[in-house]
N, C-alpha and C positions, 0 to 999 in steps of 0.2 A: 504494500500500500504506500504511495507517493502521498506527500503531503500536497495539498494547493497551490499553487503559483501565486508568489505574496503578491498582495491588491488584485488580488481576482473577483469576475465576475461569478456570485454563487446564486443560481436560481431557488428559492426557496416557494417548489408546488405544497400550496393550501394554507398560503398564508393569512393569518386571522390579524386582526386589527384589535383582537382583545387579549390586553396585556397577561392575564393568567394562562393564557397557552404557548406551549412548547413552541409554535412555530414563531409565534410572537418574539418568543425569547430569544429564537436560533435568527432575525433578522437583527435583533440591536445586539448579540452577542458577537455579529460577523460585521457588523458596522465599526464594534468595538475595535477588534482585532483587524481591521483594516483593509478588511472587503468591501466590494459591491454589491449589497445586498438586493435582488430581486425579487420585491415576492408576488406570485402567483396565484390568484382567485378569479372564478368566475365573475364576482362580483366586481373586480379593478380597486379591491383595497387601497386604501392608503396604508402603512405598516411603518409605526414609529417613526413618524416623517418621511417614510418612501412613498413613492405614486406606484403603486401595484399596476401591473397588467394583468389580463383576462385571460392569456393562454400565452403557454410555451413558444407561438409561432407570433404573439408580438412581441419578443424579446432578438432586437436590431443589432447585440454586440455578444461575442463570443463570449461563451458560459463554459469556465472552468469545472462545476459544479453542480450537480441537481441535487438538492435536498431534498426528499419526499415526505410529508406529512399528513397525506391522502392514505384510505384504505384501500386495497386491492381493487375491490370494484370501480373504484373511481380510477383507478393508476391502470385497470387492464385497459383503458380504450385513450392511453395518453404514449403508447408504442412510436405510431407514426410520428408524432410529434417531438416524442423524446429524440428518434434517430435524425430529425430535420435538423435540431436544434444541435445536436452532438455537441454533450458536452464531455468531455475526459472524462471522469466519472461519475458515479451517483451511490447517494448514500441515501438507505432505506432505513430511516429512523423506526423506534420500537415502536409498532404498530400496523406499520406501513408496508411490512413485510410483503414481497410477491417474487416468489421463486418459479414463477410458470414467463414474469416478464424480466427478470432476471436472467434468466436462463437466454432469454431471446437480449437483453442486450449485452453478456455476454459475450457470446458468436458475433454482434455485430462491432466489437472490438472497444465496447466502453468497459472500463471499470467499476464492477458493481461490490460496495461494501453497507454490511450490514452491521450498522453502529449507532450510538447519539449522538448527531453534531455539537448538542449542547457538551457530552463529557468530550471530545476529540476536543473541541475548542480550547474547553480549561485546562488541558491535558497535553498541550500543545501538537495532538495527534494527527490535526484537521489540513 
C-alpha cells in the first residue's frame, strides 16, 4: 500500500454535511492534512466549507483517491464511473465494504484497500 501523493486530490463518495458522521470527518480531516478534499453526494453538499459535486463524472481534476462511505448497493452501480474517473486507489471505509466491485477494480488496475481513512490519516498511513 502507497501512501497519497502529498496535496492530492481525495474524492470523498457520500459525503454528509452533518458534522457527526465519518465522512464528515474524513473531508476536514484530509483538508487538515493537506488535501483536496472532494466530497460526493447526490444532493451537491457543501462539506465543511467545500462545494460538493453530484457524481464522480463532475469531478474536472485528477483524483488521487476515492474514499467510499456508501453501502454496496449504492457503490455496485458507481463501476463505470469509478473507472472514468481513475483514480490510483480506493479505500472502502468500514461499512462500505464491496468485494464483488473490488474484485472488478482490481483487474482494472486500481488499488483497492480496505481501511478507515479517518485511523490511516492519524496514523500517518493514508
Amino acid at each position: 500500500m502507497e501512501k497519497a501523493v502529498a496535496n492530492s486530490n481525495v474524492a470523498v463518495l457520500g459525503a454528509s454535511p452533518k458534522e457527526d458522521r465519518y465522512s464528515f470527518k474524513a473531508v476536514r480531516m484530509l483538508k487538515e492534512h493537506g488535501h483536496t478534499a472532494i466530497p460526493v453526494h447526490p444532493a451537491g453538499h457543501t462539506v465543511d466549507g467545500i462545494n460538493g459535486v453530484k457524481t464522480l463524472l463532475d469531478i474536472n481534476e485528477p483524483v488521487d483517491t476515492l474514499t467510499v462511505y456508501v453501502n454496496p448497493k449504492i457503490s455496485d452501480g458507481q463501476l463505470d464511473d469509478i473507472l472514468k474517473l481513475n483514480p490510483r486507489r480506493i479505500v472502502f471505509n468500514p461499512g462500505s465494504e464491496n468485494d464483488l466491485l473490488a474484485d472488478k477494480l482490481e483487474k482494472a488496475g486500481i488499488e483497492v484497500i480496505q481501511a478507515c481513512t479517518l485511523v490511516m490519516l492519524t496514523t500517518n498511513q493514508f
